[in-house]
ZASEMAR-843721 format. One record per residue (C-alpha): residue number from 1; x, y negated, z negated. Coordinates in nm, 4 decimals, decimal comma, padded with zeros to 6 digits. Example, Ala and Ser with C-alpha at 12.3 -4.5 7.8 and 13.67 -1.06 7.14 Angstrom:
<pts>
+-----+----------+----------+----------+
! pos !       px !       py !       pz !
+-----+----------+----------+----------+
!   1 !  01,2300 !  00,4500 ! -00,7800 !
!   2 !  01,3670 !  00,1060 ! -00,7140 !
+-----+----------+----------+----------+
</pts>
This chain:
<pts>
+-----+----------+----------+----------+
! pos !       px !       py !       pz !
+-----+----------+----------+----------+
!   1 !  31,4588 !  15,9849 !  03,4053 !
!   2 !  31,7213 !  16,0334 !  03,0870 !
!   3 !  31,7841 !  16,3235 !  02,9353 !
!   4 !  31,6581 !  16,1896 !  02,6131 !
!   5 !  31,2639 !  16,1747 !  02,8114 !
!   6 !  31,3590 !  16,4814 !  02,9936 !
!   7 !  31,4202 !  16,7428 !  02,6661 !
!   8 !  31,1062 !  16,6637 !  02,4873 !
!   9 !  30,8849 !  16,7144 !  02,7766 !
!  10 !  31,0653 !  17,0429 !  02,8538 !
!  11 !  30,9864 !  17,1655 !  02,5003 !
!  12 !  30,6701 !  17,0340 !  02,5360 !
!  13 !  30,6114 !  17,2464 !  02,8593 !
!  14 !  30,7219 !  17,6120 !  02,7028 !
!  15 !  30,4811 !  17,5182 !  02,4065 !
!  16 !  30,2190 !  17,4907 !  02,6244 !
!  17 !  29,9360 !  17,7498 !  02,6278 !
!  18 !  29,9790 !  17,7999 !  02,9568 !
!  19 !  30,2902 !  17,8678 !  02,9678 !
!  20 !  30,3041 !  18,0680 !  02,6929 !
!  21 !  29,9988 !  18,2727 !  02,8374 !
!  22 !  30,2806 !  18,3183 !  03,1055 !
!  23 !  30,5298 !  18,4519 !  02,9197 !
!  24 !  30,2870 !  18,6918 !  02,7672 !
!  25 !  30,1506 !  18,8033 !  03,0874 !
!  26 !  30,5352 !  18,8895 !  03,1564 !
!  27 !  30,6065 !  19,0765 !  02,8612 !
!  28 !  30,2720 !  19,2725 !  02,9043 !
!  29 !  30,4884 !  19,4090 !  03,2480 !
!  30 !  30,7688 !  19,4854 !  03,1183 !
!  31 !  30,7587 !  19,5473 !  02,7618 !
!  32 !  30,4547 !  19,7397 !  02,7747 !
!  33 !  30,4600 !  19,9078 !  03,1001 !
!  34 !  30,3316 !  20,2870 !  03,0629 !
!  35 !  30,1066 !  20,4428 !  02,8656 !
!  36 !  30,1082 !  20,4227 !  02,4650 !
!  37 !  30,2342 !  20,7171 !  02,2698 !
!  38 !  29,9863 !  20,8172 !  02,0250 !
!  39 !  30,2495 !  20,7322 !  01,7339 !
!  40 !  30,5763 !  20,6842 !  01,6917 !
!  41 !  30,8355 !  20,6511 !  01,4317 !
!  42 !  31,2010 !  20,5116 !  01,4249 !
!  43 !  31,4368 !  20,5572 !  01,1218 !
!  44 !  31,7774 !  20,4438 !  00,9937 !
!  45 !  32,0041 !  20,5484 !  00,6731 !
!  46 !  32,2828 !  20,2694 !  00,7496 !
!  47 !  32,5564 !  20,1603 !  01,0411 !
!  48 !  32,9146 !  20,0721 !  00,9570 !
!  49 !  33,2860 !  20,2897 !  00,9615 !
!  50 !  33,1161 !  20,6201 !  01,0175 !
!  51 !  33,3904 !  20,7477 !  01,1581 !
!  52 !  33,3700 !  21,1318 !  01,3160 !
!  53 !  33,7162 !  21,2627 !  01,2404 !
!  54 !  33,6262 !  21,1483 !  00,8324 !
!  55 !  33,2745 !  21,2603 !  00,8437 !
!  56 !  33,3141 !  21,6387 !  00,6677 !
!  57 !  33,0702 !  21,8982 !  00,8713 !
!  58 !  32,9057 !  21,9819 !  00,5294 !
!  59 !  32,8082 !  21,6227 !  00,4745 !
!  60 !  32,7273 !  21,5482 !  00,8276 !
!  61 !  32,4869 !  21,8770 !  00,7554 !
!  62 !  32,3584 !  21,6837 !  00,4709 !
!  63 !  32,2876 !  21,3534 !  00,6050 !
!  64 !  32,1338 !  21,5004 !  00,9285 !
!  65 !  31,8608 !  21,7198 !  00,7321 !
!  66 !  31,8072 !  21,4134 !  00,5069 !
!  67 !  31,7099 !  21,2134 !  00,7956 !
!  68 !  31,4850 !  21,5085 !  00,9473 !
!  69 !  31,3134 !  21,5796 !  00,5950 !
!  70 !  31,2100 !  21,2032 !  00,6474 !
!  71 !  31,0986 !  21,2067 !  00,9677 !
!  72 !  30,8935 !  21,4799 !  00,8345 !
!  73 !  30,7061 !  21,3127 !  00,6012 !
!  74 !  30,6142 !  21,0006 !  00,8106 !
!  75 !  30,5172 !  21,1741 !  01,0897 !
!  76 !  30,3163 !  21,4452 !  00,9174 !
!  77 !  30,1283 !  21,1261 !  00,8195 !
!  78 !  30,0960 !  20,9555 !  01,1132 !
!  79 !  29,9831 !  21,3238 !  01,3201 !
!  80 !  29,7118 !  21,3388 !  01,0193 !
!  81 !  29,5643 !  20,9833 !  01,1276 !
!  82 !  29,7145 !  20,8030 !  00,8426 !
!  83 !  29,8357 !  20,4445 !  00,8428 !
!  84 !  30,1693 !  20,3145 !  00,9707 !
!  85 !  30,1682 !  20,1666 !  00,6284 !
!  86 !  30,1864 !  20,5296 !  00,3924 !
!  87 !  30,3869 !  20,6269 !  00,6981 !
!  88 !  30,6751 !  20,3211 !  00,6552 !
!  89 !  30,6233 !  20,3549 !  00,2619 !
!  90 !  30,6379 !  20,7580 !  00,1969 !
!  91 !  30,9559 !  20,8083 !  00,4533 !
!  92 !  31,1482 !  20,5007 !  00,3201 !
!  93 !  31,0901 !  20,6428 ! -00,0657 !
!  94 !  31,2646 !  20,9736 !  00,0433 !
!  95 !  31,5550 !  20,7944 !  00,2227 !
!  96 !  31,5851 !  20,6118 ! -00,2002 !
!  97 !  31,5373 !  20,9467 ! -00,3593 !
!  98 !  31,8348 !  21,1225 ! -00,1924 !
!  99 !  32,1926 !  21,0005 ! -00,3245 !
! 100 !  32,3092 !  20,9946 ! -00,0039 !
! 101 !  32,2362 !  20,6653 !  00,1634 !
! 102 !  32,3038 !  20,3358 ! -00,0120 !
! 103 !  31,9323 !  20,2539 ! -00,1196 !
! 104 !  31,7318 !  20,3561 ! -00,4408 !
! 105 !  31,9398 !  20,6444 ! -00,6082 !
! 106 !  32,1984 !  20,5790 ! -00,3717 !
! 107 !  32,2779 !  20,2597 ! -00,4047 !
! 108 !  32,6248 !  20,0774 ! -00,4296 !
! 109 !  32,7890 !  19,8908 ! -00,7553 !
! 110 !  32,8301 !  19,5163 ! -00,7857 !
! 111 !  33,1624 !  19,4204 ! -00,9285 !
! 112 !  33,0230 !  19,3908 ! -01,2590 !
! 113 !  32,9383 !  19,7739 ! -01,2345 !
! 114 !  32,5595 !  19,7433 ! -01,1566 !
! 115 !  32,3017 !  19,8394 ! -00,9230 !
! 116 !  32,0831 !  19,5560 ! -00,7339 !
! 117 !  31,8171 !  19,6690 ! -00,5280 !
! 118 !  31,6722 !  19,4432 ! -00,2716 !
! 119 !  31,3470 !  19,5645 ! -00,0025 !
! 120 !  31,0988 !  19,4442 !  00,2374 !
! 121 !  30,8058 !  19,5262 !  00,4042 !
! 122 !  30,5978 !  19,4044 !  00,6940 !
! 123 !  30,2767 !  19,4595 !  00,8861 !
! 124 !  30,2242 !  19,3729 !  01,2128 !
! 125 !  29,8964 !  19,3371 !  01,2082 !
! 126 !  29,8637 !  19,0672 !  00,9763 !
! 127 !  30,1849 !  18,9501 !  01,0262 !
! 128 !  30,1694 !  18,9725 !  00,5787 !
! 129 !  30,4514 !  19,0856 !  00,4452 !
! 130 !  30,5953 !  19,1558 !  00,0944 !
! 131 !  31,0148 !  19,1845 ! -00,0686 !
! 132 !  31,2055 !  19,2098 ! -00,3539 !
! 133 !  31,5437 !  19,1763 ! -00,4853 !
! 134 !  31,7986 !  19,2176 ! -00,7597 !
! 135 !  31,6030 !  19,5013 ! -00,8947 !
! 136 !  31,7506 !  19,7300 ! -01,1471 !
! 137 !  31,5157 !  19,9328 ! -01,3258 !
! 138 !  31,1914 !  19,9919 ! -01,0266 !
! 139 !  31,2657 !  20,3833 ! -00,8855 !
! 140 !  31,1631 !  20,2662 ! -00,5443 !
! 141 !  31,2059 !  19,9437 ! -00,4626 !
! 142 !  31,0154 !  19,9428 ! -00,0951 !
! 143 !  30,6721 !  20,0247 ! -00,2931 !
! 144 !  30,7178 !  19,7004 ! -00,4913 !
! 145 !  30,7781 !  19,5053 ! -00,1549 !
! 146 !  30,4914 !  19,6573 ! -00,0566 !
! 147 !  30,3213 !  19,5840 ! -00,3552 !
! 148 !  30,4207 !  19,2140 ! -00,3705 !
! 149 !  30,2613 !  19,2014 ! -00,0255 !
! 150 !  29,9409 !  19,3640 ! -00,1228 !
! 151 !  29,8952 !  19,2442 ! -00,4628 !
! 152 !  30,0572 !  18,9187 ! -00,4759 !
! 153 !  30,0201 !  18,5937 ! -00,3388 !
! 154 !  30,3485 !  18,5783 ! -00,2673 !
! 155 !  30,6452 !  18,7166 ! -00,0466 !
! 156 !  30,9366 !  18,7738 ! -00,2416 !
! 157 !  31,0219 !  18,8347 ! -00,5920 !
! 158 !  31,3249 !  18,8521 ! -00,7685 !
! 159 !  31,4953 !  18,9680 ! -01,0451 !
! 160 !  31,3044 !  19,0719 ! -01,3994 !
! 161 !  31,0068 !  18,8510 ! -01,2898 !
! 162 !  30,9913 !  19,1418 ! -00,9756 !
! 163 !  31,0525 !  19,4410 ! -01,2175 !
! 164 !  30,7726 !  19,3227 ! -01,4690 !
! 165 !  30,5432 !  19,2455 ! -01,1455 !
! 166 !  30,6302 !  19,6456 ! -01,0263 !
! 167 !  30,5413 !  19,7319 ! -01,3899 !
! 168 !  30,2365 !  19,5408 ! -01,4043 !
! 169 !  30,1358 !  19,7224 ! -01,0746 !
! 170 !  30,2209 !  20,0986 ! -01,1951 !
! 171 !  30,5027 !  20,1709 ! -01,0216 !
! 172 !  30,7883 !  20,4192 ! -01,1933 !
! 173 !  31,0294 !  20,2555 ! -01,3975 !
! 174 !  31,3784 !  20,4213 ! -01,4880 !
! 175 !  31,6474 !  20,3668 ! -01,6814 !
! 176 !  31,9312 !  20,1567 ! -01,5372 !
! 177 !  32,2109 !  20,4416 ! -01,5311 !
! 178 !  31,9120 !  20,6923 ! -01,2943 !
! 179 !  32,1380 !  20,4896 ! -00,9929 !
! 180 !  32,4899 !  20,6184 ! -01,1161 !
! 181 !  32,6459 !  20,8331 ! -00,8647 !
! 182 !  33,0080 !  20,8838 ! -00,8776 !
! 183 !  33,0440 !  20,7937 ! -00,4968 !
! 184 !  32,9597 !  20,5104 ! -00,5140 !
! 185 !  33,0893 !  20,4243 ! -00,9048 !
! 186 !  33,4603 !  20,5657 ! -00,6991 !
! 187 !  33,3847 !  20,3436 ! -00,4184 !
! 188 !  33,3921 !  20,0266 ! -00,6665 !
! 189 !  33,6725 !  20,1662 ! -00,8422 !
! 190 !  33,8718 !  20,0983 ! -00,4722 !
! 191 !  33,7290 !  19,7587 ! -00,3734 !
! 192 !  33,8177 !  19,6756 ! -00,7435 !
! 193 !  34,1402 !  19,7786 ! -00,6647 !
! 194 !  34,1813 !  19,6237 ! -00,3698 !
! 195 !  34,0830 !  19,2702 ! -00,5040 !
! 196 !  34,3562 !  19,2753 ! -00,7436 !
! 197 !  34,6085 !  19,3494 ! -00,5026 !
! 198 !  34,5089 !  19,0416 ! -00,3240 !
! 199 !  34,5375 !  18,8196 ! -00,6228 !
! 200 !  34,1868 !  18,7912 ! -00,6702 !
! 201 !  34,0220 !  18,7265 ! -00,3128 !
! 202 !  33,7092 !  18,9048 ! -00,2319 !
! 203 !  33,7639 !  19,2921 ! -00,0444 !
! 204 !  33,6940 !  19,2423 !  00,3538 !
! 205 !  33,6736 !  19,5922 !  00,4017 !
! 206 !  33,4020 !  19,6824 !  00,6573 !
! 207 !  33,3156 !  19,9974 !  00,4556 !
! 208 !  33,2201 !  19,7485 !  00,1807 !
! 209 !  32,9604 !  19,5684 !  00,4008 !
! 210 !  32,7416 !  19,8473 !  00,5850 !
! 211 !  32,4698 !  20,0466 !  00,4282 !
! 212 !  32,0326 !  20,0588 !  00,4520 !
! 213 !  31,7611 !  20,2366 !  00,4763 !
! 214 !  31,4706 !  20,1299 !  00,6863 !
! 215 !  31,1666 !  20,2379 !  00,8903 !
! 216 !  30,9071 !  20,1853 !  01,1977 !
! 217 !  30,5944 !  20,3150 !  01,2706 !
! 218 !  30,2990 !  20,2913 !  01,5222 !
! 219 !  30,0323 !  20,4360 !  01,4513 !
! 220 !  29,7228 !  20,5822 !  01,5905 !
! 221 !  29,5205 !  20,2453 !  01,5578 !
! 222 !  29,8249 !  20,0805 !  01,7155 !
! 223 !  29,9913 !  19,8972 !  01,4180 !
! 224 !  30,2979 !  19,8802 !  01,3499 !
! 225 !  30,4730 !  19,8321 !  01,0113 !
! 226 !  30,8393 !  19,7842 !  00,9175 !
! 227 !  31,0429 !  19,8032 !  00,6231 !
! 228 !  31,3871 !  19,8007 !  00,4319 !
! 229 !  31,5663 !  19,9267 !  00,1517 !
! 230 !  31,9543 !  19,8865 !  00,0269 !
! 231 !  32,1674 !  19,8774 ! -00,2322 !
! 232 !  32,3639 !  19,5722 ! -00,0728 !
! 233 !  32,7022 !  19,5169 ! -00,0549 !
! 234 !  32,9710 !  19,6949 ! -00,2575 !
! 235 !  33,1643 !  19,4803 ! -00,5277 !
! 236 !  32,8589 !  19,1677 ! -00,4364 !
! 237 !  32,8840 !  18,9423 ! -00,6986 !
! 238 !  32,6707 !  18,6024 ! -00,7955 !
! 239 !  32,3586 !  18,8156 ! -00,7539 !
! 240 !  32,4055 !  18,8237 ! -00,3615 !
! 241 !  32,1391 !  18,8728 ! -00,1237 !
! 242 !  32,1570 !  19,0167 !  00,2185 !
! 243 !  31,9337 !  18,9974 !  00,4755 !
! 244 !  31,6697 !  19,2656 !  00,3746 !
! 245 !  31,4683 !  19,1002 !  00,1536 !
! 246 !  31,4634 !  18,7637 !  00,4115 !
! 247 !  31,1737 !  18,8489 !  00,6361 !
! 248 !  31,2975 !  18,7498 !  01,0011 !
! 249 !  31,6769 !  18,8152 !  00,9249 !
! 250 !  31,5904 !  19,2185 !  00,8017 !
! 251 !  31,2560 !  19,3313 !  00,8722 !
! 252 !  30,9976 !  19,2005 !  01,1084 !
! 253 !  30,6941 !  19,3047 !  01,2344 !
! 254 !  30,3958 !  19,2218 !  01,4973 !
! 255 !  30,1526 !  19,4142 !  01,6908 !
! 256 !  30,2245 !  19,2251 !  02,0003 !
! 257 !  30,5286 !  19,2972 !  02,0283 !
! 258 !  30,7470 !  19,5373 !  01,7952 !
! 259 !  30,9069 !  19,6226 !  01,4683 !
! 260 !  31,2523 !  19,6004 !  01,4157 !
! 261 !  31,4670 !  19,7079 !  01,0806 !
! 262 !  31,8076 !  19,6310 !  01,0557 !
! 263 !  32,1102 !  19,7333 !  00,8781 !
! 264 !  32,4817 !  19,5982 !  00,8952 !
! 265 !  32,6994 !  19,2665 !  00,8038 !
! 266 !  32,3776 !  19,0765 !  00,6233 !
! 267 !  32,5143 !  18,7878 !  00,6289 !
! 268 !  32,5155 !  18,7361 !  00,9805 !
! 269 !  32,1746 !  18,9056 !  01,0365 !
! 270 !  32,0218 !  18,6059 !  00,8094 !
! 271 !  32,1886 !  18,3673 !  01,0226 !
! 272 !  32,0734 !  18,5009 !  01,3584 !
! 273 !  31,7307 !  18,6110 !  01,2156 !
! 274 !  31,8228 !  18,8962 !  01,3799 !
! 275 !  31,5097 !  19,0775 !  01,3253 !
! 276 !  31,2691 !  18,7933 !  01,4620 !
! 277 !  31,4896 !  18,7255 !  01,7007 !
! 278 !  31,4346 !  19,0746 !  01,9080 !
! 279 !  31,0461 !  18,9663 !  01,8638 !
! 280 !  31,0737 !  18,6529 !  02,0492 !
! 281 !  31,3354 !  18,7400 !  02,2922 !
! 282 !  30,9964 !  18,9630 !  02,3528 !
! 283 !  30,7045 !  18,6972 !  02,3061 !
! 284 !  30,9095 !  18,4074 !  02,5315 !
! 285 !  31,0783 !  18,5480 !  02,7825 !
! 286 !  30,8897 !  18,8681 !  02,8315 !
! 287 !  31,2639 !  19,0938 !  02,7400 !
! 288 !  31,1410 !  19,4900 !  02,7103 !
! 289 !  31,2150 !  19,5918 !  02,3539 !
! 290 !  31,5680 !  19,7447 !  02,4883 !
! 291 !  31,6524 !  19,4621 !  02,6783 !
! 292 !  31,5932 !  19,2290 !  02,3716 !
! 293 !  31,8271 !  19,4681 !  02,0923 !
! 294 !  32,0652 !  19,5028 !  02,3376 !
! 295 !  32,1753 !  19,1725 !  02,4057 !
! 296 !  32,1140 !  19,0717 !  02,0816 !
! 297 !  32,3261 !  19,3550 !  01,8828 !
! 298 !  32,6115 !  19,4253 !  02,2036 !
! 299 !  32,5678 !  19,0412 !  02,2783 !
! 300 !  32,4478 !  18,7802 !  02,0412 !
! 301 !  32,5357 !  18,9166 !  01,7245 !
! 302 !  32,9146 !  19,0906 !  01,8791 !
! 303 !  33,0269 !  18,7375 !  02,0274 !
! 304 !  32,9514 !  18,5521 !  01,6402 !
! 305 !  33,1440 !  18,8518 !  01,4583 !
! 306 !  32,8445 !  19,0412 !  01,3447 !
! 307 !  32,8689 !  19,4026 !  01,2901 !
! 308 !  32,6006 !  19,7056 !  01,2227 !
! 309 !  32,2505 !  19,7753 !  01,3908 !
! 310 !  31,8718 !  19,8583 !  01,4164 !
! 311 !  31,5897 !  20,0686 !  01,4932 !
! 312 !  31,3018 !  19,9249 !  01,6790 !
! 313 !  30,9542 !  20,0097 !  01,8753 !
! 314 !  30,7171 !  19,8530 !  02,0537 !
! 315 !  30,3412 !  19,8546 !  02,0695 !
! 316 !  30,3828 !  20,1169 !  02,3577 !
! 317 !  30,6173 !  20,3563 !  02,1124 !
! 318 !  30,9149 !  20,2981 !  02,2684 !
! 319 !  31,2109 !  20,3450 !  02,0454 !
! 320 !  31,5570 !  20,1324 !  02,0396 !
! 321 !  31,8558 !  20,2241 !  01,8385 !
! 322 !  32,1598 !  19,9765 !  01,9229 !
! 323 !  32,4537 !  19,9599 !  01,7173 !
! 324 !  32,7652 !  19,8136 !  01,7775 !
! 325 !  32,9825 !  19,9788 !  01,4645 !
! 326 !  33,1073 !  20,3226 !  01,5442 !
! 327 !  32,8177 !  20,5075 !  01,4325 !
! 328 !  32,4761 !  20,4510 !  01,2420 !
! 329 !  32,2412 !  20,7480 !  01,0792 !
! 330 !  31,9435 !  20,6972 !  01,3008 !
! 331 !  31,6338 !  20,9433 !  01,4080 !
! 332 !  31,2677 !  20,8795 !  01,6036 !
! 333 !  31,0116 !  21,1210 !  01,6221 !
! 334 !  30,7111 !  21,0840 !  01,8477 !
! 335 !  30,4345 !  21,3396 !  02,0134 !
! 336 !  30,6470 !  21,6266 !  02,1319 !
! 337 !  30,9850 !  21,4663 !  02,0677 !
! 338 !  31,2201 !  21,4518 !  01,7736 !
! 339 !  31,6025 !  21,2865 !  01,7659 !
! 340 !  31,8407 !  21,2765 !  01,4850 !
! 341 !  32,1943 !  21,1256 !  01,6080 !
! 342 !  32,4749 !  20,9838 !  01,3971 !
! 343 !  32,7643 !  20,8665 !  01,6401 !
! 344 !  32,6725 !  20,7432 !  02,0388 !
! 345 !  32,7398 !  21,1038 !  02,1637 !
+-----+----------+----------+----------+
</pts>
């Protein structure tokens, strides 16, 4: 028989329920083997050049109690009973509030010398999900995503049509110049500088590139939500988009299987889908959730030139945080356990 009869009847064959009932029945031994934590929750603050010997003590101080006063707040919520939903929301908003991560009041400079603010959010239990992007003026930008998925018919706005829609809905608007912070306003000062010494070409430096918030949860009812915030890429021009507003490439989530949030070199992670990638890796061929991030972040992604990270769980509560940059703010709490880590060590 030719190949050309062959393929189609091949596809046809891992399509089938059957065999898709057998690939499920595989990932129910592997991916959820054990019993299911009660809840869970997995955070990031952003993978790139985190270099240790450049990393101050004070800061690292900083960033580290940053990412445990937001663990805090999601699982205080998910301990109470509450939804995986207020969990995802709540910790993301204090990741935006705190200058110190490149999302919400944090967030980076275009080359023009303004802020764009891109989210997402997903439930897994619905599979609905909600983003924005090229926001400006919304305080935090993962309650419009969430917003646009609740209150909307749609999945992703953009632009003044998403502020007025965040308006519309209540949410806090602030003046443009509430994002300043002269980290970041310094940091565009360099690429700026940087560009002109290479006659005009765009900067390729990786500190340029890296830089997200984002959360998972599980909760008590067994859903999961995900969700991302950033500020983008430093010196972006054209009104560039990553991948976290691009459900699939940034954020996915699905009760079956796991939520995944990622943070790095966006332009890759919309290529790959990264983030519905780790899902099916998952659904067809029955990977365990650390299986699946690994070879997609130290493999897949590594081998194409794709740098930065994610944070992941399954319906079980087990907790991935690959990386392959050399360090990402990361931190998972879950009953009885709590881990805040920068660098692999």
């Amino acid at each position: 028989m030719s190949r050309l009869l062959i393929l189609p009847l091949l596809l046809a064959l891992a399509l089938s329920p059957g065999c898709q009932e057998a690939n499920r029945a595989r990932a129910g031994k592997t991916a959820d083997a054990g019993e299911r934590r009660e809840y869970a929750i997995v955070i990031h603050g952003g993978a790139g050049v985190i270099l240790r010997d450049n990393l101050e003590p004070e800061k690292e101080k900083e960033i580290t109690a940053a990412l445990n006063a937001a663990l805090d707040i999601g699982e205080g919520i998910l301990r109470a009973g509450g939804s995986s939903r207020d969990a995802v929301e709540q910790t993301i908003m204090s990741l935006e509030d705190s200058p110190l991560f490149n999302a919400g009041r944090g967030a980076v400079f275009t080359h023009e010398g303004k802020n764009e603010l891109d989210a997402s959010f997903m439930d897994g239990a619905t599979r609905s999900a909600g983003a924005v992007g090229g926001l400006s003026t919304v305080k935090n930008p993962i309650r419009a995503a969430r917003a646009v998925m609740e209150k909307s018919e749609h999945v992703l706005l953009t632009g003044k049509g998403a502020e007025a829609f965040a308006a519309e809905q209540g949410l806090e608007i602030v003046p443009p110049d509430y994002f300043f912070t002269q980290e970041r306003w310094d940091a565009l000062q360099r690429a700026l500088e940087a560009e002109k010494k290479k006659s005009g070409a765009l900067p390729v430096s990786p500190e340029n590139k890296y830089g997200t918030v984002g959360c998972v949860a599980l909760d008590k009812a067994g859903n999961i939500v995900a969700g991302t915030s950033t500020g983008g890429m430093t010196n972006k021009r054209y009104n560039r988009f990553g991948d976290v507003p691009l459900i699939g490439a940034g954020t996915y989530a699905n009760n079956t299987t796991c939520g995944v949030s990622c943070t790095g070199h966006g332009e890759y992670f919309i290529r790959y889908a990264v983030a519905y990638d780790v899902h099916a890796l998952m659904e067809y061929k029955g990977l365990t959730l650390q299986e699946a991030t690994d070879f997609i972040i130290h493999e897949k992604l590594l081998q194409a030139g794709g740098k930065g990270g994610l944070v992941a769980l399954d319906s079980r509560g087990n907790i991935a945080m690959p990386f392959n940059t050399p360090g990402m703010y990361r931190g998972f709490a879950r009953p009885g356990e709590r881990q805040v880590k920068i660098f692999e060590d």
